[in-house]
Residue frames as a rotation matrix with the C-alpha (Angstrom) as fourth column:
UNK 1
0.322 -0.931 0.171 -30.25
-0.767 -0.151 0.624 15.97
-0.555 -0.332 -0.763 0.53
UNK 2
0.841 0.175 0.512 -30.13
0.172 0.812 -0.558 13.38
-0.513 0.557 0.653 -2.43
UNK 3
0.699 -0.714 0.041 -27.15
0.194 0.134 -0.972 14.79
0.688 0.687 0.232 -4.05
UNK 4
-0.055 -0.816 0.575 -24.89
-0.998 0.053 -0.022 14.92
-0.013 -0.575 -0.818 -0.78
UNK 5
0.596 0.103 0.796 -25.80
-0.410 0.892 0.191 11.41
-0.690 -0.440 0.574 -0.63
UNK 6
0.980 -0.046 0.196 -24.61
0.189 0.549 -0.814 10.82
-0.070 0.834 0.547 -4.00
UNK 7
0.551 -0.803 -0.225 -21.68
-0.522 -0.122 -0.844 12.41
0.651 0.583 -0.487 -3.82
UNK 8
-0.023 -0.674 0.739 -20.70
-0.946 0.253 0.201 10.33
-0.323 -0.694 -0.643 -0.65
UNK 9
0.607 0.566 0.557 -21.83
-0.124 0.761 -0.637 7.12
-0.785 0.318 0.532 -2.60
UNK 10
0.891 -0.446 -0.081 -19.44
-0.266 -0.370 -0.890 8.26
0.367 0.815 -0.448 -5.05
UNK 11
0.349 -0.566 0.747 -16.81
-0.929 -0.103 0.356 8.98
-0.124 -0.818 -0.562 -2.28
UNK 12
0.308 -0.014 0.951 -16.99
-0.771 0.581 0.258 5.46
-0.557 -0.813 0.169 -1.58
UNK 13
0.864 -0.050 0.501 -16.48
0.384 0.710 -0.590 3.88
-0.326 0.702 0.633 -4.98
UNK 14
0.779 -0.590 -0.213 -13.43
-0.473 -0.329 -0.818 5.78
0.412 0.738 -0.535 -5.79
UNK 15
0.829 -0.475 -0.296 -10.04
0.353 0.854 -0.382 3.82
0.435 0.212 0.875 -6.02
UNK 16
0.485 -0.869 0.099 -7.02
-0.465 -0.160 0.871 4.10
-0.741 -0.468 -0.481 -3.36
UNK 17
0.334 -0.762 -0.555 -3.43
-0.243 0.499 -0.832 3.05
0.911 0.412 -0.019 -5.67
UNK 18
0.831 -0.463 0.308 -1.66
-0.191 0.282 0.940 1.20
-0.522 -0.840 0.146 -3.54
UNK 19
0.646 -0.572 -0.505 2.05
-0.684 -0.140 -0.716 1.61
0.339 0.808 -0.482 -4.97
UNK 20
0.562 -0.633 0.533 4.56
-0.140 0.562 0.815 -1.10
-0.815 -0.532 0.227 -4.28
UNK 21
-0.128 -0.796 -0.592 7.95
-0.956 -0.061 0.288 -2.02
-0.266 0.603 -0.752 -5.52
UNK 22
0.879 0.261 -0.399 7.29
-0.437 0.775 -0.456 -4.61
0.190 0.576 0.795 -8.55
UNK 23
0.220 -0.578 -0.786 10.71
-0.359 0.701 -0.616 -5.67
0.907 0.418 -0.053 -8.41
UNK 24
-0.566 -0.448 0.692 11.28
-0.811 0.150 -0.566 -6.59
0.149 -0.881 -0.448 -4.32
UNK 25
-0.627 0.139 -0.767 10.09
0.199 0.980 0.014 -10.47
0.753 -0.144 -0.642 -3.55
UNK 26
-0.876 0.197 -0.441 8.77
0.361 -0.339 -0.869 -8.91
-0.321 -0.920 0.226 -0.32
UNK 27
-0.387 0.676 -0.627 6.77
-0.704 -0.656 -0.272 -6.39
-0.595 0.336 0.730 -2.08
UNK 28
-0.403 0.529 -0.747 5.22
-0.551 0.511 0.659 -9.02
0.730 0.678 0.085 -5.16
UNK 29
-0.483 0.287 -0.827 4.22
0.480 0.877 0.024 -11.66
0.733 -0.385 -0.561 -2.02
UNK 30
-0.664 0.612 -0.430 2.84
0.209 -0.401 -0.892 -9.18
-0.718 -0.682 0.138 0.27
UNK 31
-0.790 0.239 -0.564 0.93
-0.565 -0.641 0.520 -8.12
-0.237 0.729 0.642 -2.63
UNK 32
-0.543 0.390 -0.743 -0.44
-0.390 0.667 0.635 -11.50
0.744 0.635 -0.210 -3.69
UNK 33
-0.878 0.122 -0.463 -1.75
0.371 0.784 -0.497 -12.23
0.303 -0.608 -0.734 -0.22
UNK 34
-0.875 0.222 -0.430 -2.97
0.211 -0.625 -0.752 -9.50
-0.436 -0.748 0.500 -0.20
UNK 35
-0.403 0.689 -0.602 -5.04
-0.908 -0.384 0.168 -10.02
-0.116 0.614 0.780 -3.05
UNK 36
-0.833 0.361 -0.420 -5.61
0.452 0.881 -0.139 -13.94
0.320 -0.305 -0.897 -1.60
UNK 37
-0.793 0.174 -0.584 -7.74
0.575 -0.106 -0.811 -11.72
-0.203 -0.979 -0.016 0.85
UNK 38
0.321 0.945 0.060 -10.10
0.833 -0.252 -0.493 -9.61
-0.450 0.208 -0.868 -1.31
UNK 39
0.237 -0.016 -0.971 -7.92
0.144 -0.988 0.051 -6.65
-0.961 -0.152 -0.232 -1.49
UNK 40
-0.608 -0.588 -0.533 -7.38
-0.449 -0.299 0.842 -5.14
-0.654 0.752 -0.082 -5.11
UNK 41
-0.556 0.345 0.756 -10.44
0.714 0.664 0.222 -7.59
-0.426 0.663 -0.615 -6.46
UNK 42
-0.710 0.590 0.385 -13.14
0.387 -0.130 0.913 -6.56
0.588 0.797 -0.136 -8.06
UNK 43
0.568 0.809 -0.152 -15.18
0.356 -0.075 0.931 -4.32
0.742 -0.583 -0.331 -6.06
UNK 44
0.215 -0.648 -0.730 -12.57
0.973 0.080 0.215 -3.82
-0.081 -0.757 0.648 -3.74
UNK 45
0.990 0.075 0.117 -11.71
0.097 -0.976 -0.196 0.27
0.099 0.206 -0.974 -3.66
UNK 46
0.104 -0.863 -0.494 -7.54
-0.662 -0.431 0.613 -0.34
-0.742 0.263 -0.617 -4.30
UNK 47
0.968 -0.162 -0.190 -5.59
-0.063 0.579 -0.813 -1.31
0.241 0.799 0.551 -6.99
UNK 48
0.672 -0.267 0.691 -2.59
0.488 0.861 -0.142 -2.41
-0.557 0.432 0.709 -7.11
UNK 49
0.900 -0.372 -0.229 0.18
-0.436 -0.757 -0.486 0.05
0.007 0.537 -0.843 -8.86
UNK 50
0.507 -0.856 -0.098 4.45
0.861 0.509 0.012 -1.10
0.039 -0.090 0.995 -9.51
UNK 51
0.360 -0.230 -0.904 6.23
0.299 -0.890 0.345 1.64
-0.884 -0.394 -0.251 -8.30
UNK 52
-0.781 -0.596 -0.188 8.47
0.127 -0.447 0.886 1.10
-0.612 0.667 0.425 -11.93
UNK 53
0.202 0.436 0.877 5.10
0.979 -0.074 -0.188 2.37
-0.017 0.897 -0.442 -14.21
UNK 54
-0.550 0.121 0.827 4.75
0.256 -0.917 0.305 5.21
0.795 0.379 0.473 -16.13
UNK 55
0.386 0.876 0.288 1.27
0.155 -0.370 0.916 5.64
0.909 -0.309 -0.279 -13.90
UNK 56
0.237 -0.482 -0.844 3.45
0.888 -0.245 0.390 5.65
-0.394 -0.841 0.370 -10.27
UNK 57
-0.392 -0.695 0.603 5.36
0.905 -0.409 0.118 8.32
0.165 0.592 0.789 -11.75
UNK 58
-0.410 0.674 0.614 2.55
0.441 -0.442 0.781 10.36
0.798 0.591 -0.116 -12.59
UNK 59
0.647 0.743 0.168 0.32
0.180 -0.363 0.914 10.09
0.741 -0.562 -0.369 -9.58
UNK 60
0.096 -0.291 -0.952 3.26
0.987 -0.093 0.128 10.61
-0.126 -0.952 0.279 -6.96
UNK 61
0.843 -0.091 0.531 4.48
-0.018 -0.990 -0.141 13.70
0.538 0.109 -0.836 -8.52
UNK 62
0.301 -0.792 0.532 6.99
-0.750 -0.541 -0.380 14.83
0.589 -0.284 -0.757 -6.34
UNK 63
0.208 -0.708 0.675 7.52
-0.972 -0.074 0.223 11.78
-0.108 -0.702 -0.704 -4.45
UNK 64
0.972 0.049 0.230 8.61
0.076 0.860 -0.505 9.92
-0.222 0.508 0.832 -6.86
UNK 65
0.248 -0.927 -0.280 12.57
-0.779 -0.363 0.512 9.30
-0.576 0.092 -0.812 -6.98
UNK 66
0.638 0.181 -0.749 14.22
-0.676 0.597 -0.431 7.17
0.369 0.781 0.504 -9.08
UNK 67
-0.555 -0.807 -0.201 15.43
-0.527 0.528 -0.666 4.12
0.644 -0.263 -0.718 -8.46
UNK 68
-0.605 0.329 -0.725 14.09
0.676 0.693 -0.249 1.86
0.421 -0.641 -0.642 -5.39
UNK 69
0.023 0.442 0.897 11.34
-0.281 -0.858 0.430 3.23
0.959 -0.262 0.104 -3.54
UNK 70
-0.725 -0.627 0.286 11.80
-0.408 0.057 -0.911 3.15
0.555 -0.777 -0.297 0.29
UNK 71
-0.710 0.654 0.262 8.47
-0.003 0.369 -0.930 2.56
-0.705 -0.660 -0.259 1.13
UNK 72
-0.248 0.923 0.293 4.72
0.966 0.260 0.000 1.64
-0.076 0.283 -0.956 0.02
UNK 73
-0.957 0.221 0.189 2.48
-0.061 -0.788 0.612 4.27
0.284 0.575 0.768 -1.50
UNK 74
-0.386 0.904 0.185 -1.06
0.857 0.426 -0.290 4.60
-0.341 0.046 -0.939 -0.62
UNK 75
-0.956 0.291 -0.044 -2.79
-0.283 -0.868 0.408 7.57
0.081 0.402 0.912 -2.76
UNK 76
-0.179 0.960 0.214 -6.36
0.625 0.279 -0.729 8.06
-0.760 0.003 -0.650 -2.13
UNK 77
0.142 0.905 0.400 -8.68
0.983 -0.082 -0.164 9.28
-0.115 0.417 -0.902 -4.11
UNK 78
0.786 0.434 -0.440 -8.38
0.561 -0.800 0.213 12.91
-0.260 -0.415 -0.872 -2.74
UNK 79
0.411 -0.881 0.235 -4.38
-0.054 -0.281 -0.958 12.93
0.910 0.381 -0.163 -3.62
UNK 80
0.536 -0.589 0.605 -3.42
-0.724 0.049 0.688 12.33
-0.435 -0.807 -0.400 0.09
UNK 81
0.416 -0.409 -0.812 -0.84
0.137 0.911 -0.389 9.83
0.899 0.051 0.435 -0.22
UNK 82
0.843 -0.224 0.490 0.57
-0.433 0.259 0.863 7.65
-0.320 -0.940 0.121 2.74
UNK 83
0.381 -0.553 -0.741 3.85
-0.524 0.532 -0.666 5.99
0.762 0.642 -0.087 3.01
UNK 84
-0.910 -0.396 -0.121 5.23
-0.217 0.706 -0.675 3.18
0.353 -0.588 -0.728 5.02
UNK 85
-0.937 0.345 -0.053 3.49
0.286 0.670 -0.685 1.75
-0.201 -0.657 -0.727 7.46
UNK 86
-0.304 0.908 -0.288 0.50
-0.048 -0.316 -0.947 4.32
-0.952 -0.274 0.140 6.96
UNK 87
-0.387 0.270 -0.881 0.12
-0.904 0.074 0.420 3.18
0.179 0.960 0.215 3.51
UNK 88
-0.514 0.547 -0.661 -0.80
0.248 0.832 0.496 -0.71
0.821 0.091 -0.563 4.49
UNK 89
-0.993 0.008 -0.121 -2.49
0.121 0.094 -0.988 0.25
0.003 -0.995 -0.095 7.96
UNK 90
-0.065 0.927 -0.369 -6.07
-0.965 -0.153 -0.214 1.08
-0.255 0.342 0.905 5.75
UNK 91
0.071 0.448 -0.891 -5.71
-0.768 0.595 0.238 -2.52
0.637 0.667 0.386 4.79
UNK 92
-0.487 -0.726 0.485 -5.42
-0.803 0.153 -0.577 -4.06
0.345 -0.670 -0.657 7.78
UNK 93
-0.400 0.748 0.530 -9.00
-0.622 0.203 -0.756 -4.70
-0.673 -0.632 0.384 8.90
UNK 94
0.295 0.537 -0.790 -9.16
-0.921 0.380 -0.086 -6.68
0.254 0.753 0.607 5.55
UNK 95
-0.391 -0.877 -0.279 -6.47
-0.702 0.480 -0.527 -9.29
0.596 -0.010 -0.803 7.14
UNK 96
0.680 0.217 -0.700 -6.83
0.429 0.657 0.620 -12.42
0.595 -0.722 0.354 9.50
UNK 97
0.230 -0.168 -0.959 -5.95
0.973 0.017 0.230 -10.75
-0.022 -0.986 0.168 12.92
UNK 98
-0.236 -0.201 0.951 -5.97
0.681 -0.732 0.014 -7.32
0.693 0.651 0.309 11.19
UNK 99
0.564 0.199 0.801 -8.38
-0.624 -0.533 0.572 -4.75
0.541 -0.822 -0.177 13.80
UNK 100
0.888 -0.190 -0.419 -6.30
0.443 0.108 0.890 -6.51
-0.124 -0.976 0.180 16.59
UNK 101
-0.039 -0.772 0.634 -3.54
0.991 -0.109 -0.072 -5.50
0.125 0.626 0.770 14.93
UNK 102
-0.151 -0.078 0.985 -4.95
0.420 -0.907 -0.007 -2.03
0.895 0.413 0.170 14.66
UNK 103
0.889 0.294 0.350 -6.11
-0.151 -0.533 0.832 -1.74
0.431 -0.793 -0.430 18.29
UNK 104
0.478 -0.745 -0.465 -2.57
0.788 0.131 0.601 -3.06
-0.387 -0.654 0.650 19.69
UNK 105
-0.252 -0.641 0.725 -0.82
0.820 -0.539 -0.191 -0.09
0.513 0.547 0.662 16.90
UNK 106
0.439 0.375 0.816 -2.93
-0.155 -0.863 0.480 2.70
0.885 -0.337 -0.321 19.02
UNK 107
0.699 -0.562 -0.442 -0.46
0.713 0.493 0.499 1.97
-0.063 -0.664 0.745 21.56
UNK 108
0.864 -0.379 -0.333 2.26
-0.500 -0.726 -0.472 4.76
-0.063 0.574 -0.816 20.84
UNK 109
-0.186 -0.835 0.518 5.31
-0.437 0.542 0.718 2.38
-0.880 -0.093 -0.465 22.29
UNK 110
-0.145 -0.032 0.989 4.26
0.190 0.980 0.060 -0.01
-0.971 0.197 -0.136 19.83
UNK 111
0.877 0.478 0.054 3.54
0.304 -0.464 -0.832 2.11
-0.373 0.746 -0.552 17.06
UNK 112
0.605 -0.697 -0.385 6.94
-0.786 -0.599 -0.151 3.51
-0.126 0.394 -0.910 17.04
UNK 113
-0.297 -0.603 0.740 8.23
-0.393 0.784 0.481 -0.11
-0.870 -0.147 -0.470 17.50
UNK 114
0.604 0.696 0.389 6.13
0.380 0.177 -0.908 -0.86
-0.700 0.696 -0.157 14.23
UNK 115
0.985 -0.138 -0.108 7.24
-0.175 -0.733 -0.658 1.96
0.012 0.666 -0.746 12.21
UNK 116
0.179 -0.980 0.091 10.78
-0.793 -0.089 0.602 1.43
-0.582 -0.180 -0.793 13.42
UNK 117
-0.402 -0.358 0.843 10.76
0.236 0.849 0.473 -2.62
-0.885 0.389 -0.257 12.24
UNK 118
0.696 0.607 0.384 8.63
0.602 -0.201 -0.773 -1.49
-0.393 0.769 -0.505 8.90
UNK 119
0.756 -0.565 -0.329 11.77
-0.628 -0.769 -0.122 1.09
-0.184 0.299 -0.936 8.33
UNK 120
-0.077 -0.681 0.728 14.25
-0.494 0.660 0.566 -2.07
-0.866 -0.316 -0.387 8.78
UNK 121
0.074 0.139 0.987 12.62
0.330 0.931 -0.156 -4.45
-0.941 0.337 0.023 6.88
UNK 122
0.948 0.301 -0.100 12.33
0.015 -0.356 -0.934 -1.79
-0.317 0.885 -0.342 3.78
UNK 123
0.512 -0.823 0.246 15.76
-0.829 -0.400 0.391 -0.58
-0.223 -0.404 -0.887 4.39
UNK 124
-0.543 -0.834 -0.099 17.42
-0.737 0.416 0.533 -4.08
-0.403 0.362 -0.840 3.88
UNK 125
0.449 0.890 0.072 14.45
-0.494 0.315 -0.810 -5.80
-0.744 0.329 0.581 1.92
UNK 126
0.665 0.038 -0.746 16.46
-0.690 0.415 -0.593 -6.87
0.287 0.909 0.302 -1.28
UNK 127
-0.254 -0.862 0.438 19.06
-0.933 0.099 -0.346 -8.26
0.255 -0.497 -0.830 1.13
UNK 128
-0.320 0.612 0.723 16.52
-0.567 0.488 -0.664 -10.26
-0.759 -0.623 0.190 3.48
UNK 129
0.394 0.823 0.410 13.70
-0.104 0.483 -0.869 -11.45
-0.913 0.299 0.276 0.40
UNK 130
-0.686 -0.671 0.281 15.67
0.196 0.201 0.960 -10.79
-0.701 0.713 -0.006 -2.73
UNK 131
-0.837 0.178 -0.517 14.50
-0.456 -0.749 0.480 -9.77
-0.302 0.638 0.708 -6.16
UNK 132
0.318 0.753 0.576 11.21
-0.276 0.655 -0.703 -10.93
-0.907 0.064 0.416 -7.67
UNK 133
-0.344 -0.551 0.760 11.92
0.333 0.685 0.648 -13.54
-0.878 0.476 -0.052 -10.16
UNK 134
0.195 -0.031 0.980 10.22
0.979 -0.049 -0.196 -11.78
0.054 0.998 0.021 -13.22
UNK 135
-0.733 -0.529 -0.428 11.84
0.515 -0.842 0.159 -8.43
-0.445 -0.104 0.890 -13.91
UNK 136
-0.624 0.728 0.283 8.63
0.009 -0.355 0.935 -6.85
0.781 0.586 0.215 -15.48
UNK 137
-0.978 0.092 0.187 6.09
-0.209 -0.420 -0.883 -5.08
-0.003 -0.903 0.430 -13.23
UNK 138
-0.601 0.789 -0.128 3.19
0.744 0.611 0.269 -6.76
0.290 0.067 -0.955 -12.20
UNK 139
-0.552 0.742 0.380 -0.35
-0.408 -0.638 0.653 -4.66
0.727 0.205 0.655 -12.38
C-alpha cells in the first residue's frame, strides 16, 4: 500500500489559497498576524492570495465578482472553496486560543452568532478599518 501512502503524503503538501481583500486594512492586518503565527510561511500548506490578482480571478471562477469581495476565500487543493467564516475556521487551531475557539463555534447558537458578527464586520469593513495604506496588492 506504498502508493496510497504517497498519494496521501502528497495530499498533505498541497497548498490551500487563502483569498483576502488586498485593499481592506482589516483584511492586510488580519493577514499579517496571521503570518506572525506560522500561517502562509514556509512549510505552512496556505498562501496568501489578494482578491485584486489576476490568480484570484482565475482560481474562483465563478465566484469571482468584481469589485469588493464580501468575504474571505479559502480554496483547497481539491477546488472546494470556503467563504466567510468557513474560510478562516481551518486556521484557527494555528491561533493563541484558537481550538477553544473551535470547540465554543460547535455550539450552533454561537455559530450563528459568529457568522452573523463575521457578516457585519465584512459588510461595513471599509467604514470600521478603512483602506490599506498601499493601494497595490500584497502576495
Amino acid at each position: 500500500m506504498v502508493p496510497d501512502e504517497r498519494t496521501e503524503d502528497q495530499k498533505s503538501k498541497q497548498i490551500c489559497l487563502l483569498i483576502y481583500d488586498g485593499q481592506c486594512r482589516l483584511c492586510v492586518s488580519t493577514k499579517r498576524k496571521l503570518e506572525q503565527a506560522g500561517v502562509g510561511q514556509t512549510g505552512s500548506d496556505v498562501r496568501f492570495l489578494p482578491y485584486q490578482s489576476d490568480e484570484a480571478k482565475s482560481v474562483l471562477g465563478q465566484n469571482y465578482r468584481l469589485g469588493r469581495p464580501d468575504m474571505a476565500f479559502l480554496v483547497r487543493p481539491s477546488g472546494e472553496v470556503r467563504q466567510g467564516l468557513d474560510a478562516l475556521l481551518p486556521l484557527a487551531p494555528s491561533l493563541p486560543g484558537g481550538k477553544l475557539l473551535l470547540q465554543c463555534l460547535r455550539i450552533p447558537l454561537a455559530k450563528r452568532l459568529a457568522e452573523w458578527g463575521y457578516r457585519m464586520i465584512a459588510r461595513h469593513r471599509y467604514r470600521l478599518f478603512g483602506e490599506a495604506r498601499s493601494s497595490r496588492s500584497e502576495g
